[in-house]
BANUVO-28147 format. One record per residue (C-alpha): x, y, z; residue number from 1; residue in three letters. Coordinates in steps of 0.02 Angstrom, whole numbers. Layout:
BEGIN
<c1->X, c2->Y, c3->Z, pos->NUM, code->ala>
...
//
This chain:
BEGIN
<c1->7996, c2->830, c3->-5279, pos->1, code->unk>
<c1->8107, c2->926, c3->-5366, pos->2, code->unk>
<c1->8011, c2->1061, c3->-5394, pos->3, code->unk>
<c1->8026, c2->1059, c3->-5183, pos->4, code->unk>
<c1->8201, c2->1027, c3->-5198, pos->5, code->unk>
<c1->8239, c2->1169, c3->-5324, pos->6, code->unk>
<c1->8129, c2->1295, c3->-5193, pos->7, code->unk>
<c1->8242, c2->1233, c3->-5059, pos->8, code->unk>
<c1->8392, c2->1299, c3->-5108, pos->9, code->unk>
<c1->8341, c2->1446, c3->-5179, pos->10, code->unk>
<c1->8264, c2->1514, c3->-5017, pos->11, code->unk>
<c1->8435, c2->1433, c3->-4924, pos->12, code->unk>
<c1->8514, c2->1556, c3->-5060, pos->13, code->unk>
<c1->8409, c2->1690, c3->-5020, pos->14, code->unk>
<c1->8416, c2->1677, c3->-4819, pos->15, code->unk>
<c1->8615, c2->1647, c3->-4810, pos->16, code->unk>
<c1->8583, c2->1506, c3->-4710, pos->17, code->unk>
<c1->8669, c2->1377, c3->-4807, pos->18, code->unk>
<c1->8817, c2->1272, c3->-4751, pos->19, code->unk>
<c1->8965, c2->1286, c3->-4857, pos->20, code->unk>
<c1->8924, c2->1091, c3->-4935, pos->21, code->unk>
<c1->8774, c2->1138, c3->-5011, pos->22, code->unk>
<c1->8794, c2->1325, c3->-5091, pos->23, code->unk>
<c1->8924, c2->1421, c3->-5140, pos->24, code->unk>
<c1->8962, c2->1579, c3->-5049, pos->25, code->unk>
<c1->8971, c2->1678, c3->-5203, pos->26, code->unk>
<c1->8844, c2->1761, c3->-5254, pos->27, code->unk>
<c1->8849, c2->1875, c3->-5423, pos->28, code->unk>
<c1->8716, c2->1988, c3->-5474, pos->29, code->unk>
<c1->8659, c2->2021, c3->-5661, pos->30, code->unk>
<c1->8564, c2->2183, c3->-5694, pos->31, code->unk>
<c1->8423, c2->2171, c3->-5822, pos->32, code->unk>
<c1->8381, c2->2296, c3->-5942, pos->33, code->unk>
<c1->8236, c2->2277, c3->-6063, pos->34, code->unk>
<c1->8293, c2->2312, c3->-6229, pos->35, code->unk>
<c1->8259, c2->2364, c3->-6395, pos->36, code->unk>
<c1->8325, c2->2350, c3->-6583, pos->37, code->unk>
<c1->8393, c2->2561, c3->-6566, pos->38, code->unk>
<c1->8484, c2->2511, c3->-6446, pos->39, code->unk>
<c1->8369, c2->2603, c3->-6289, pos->40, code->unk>
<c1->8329, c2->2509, c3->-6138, pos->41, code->unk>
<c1->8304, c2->2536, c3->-5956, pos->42, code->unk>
<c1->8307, c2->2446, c3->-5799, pos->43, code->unk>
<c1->8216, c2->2289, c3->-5789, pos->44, code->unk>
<c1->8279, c2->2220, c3->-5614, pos->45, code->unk>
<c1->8425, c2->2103, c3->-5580, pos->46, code->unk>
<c1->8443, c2->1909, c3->-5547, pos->47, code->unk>
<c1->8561, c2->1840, c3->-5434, pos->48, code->unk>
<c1->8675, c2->1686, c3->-5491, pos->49, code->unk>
<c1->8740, c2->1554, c3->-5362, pos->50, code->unk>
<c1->8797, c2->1376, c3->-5360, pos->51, code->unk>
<c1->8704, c2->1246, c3->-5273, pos->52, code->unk>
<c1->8721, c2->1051, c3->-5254, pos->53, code->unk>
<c1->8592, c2->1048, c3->-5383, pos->54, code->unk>
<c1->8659, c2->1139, c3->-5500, pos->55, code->unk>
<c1->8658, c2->1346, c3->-5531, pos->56, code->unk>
<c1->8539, c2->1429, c3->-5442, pos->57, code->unk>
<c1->8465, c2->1581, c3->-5539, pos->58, code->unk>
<c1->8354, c2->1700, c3->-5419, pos->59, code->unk>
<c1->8256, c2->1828, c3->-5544, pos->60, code->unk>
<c1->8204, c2->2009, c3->-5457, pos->61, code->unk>
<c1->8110, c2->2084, c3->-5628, pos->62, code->unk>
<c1->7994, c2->2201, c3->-5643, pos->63, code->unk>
<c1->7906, c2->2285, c3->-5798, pos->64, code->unk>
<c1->7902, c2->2095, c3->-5882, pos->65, code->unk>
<c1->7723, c2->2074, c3->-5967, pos->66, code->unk>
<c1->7597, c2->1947, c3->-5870, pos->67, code->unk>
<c1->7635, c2->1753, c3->-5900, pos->68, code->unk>
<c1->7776, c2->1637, c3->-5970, pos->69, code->unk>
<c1->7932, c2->1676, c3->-6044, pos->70, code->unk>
<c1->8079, c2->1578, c3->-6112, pos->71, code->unk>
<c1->8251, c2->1595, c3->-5987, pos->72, code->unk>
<c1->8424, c2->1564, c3->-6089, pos->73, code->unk>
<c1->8593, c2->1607, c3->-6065, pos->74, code->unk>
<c1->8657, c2->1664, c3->-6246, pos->75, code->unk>
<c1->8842, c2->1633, c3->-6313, pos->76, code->unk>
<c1->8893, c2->1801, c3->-6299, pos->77, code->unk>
<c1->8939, c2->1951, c3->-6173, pos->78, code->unk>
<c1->8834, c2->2075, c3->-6252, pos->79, code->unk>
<c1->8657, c2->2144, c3->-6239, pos->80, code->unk>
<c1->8674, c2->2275, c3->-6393, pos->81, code->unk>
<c1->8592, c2->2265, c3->-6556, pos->82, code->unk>
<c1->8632, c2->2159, c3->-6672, pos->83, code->unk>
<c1->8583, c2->2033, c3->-6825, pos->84, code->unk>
<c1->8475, c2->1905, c3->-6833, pos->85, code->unk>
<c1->8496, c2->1772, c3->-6976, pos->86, code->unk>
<c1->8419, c2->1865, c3->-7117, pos->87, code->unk>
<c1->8546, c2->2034, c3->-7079, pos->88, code->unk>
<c1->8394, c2->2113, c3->-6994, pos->89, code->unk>
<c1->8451, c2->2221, c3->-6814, pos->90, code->unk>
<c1->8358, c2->2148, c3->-6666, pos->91, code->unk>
<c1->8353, c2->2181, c3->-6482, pos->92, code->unk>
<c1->8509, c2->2108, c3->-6383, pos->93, code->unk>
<c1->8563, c2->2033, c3->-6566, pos->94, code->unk>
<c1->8740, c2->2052, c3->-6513, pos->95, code->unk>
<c1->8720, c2->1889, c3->-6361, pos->96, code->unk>
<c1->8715, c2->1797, c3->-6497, pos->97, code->unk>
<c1->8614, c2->1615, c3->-6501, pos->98, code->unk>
<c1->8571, c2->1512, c3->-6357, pos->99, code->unk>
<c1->8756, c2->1439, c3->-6263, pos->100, code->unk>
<c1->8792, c2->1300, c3->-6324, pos->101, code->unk>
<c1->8971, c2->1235, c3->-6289, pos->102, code->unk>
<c1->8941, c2->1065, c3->-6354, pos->103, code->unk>
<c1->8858, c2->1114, c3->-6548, pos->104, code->unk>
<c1->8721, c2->1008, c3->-6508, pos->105, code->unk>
<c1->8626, c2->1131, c3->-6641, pos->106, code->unk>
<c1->8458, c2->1076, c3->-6526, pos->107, code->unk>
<c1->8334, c2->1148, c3->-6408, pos->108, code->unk>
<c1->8306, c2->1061, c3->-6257, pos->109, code->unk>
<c1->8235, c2->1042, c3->-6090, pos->110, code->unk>
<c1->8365, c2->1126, c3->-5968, pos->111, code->unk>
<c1->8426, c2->928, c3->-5884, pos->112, code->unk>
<c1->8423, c2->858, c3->-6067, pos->113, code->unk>
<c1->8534, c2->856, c3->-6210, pos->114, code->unk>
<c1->8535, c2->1030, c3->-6310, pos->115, code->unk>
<c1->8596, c2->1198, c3->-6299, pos->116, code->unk>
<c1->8668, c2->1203, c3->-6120, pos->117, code->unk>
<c1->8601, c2->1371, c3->-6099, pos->118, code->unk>
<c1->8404, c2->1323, c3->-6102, pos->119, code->unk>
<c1->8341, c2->1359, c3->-5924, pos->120, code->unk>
<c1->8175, c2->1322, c3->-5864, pos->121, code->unk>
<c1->8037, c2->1476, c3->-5918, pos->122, code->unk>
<c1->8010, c2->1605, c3->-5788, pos->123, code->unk>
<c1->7827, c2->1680, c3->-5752, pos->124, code->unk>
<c1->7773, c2->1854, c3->-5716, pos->125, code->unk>
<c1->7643, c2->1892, c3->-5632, pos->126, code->unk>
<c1->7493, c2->2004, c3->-5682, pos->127, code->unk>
<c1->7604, c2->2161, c3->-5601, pos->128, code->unk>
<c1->7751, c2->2130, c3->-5724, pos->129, code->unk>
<c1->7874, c2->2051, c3->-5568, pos->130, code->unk>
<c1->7959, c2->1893, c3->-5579, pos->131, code->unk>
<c1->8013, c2->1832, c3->-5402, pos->132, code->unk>
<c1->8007, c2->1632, c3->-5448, pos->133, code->unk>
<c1->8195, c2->1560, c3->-5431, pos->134, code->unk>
<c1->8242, c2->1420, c3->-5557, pos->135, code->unk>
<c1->8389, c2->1296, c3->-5564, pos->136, code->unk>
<c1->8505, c2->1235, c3->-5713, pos->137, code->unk>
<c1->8545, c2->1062, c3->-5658, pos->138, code->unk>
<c1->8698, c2->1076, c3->-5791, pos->139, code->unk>
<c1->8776, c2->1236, c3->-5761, pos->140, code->unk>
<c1->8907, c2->1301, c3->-5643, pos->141, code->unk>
<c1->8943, c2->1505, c3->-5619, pos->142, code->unk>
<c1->9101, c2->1481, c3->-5690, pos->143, code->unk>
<c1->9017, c2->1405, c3->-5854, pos->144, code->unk>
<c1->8903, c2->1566, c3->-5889, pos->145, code->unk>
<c1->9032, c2->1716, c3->-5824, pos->146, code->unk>
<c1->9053, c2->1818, c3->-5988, pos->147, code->unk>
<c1->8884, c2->1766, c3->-6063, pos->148, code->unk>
<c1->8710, c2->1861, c3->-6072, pos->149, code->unk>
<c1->8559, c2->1812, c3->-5994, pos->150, code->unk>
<c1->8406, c2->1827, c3->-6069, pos->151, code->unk>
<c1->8211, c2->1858, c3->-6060, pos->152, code->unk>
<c1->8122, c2->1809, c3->-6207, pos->153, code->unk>
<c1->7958, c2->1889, c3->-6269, pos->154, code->unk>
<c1->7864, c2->1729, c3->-6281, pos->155, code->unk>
<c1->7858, c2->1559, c3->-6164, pos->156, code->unk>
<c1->7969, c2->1408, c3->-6206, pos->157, code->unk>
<c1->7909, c2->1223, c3->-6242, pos->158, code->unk>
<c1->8085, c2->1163, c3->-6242, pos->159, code->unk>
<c1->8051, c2->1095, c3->-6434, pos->160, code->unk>
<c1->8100, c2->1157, c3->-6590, pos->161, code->unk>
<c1->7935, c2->1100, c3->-6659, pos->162, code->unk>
<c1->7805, c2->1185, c3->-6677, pos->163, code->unk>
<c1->7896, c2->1330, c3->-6682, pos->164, code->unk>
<c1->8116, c2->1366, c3->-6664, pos->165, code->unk>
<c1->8188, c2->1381, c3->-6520, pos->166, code->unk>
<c1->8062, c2->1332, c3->-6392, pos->167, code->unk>
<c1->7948, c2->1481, c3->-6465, pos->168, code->unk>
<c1->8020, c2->1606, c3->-6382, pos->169, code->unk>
<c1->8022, c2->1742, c3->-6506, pos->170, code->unk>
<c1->8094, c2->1914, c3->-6479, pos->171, code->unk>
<c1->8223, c2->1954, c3->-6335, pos->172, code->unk>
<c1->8142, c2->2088, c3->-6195, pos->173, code->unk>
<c1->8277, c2->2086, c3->-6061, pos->174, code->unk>
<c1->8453, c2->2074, c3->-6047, pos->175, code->unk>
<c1->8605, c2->2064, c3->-5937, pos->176, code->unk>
<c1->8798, c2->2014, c3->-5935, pos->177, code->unk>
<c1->8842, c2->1897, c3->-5827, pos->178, code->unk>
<c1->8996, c2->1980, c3->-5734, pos->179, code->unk>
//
């Protein structure tokens, strides 16, 4: 159900047919760039960010995003440059920093549960490299994520930090600045 409910909005979002009630009229646009630890990167899409009644609507138009499931976040900060990891090392996107978490819950979680507030349901590509599928954060408003980067992980997300951190993401593909 809300799975259905989720799809709902989305395509409201999508068609501009929503009343005023259940969707915000503004829309913003993120443009993704697939990136890499020298810094290089190049177009990967964009995903569109709205409110809805059930929370922010995020509608993914990605291309060149290997086939399956990857893990979604919004990261702390406003950046998609290099940057280090932990151990000092210079990673892709490094710069966004760790997953947005405004409460210091220190946790990984499923996106309606406690943890980070910036854990959003995976996305999947499909076996062309596009990602077309939009997802909702049933905790998140526009105005909580302006300033912050989005992100496309290398790897799917199990919402755990066991067996692996962070959901099992791994390395960061895509990026974009929320405006």
């Amino acid at each position: 159900m809300r799975a259905l409910f989720a799809a709902a909005i989305a395509l409201t979002a999508v068609s501009g047919c929503a009343t005023t009630d259940m969707i915000s009229s503004e829309r913003v646009v993120v443009p993704m760039n697939m990136v890499a630890a020298d810094g290089t990167s190049h177009s990967a899409g964009m995903v569109t960010l709205n409110d809805s009644i059930a929370g922010l609507v995020l509608l993914p138009a990605l291309v060149h995003i290997p086939e399956g499931s990857h893990g979604f976040h919004v990261h702390a900060n406003g950046s998609c440059a290099p940057g280090p990891d932990a151990q000092g090392k210079t990673i892709a996107a490094g710069a966004a920093g760790g997953h947005f978490d405004p409460q210091n819950t220190g946790m990984h979680g499923p996106p309606q549960g406690p943890g980070h507030m910036g854990d959003l349901p995976p996305i999947t590509a499909d076996s062309v490299g596009n990602v077309a599928e939009a997802v909702v954060a049933p905790r998140l408003k526009l105005a909580d994520v302006r300033g912050k980067a989005l992100m496309v992980h290398v790897g799917g997300d199990n919402h755990s930090d066991h067996p692996a951190p962070l959901g099992g993401g791994g390395g960061r593909m895509a990026c974009g600045v929320i405006p």
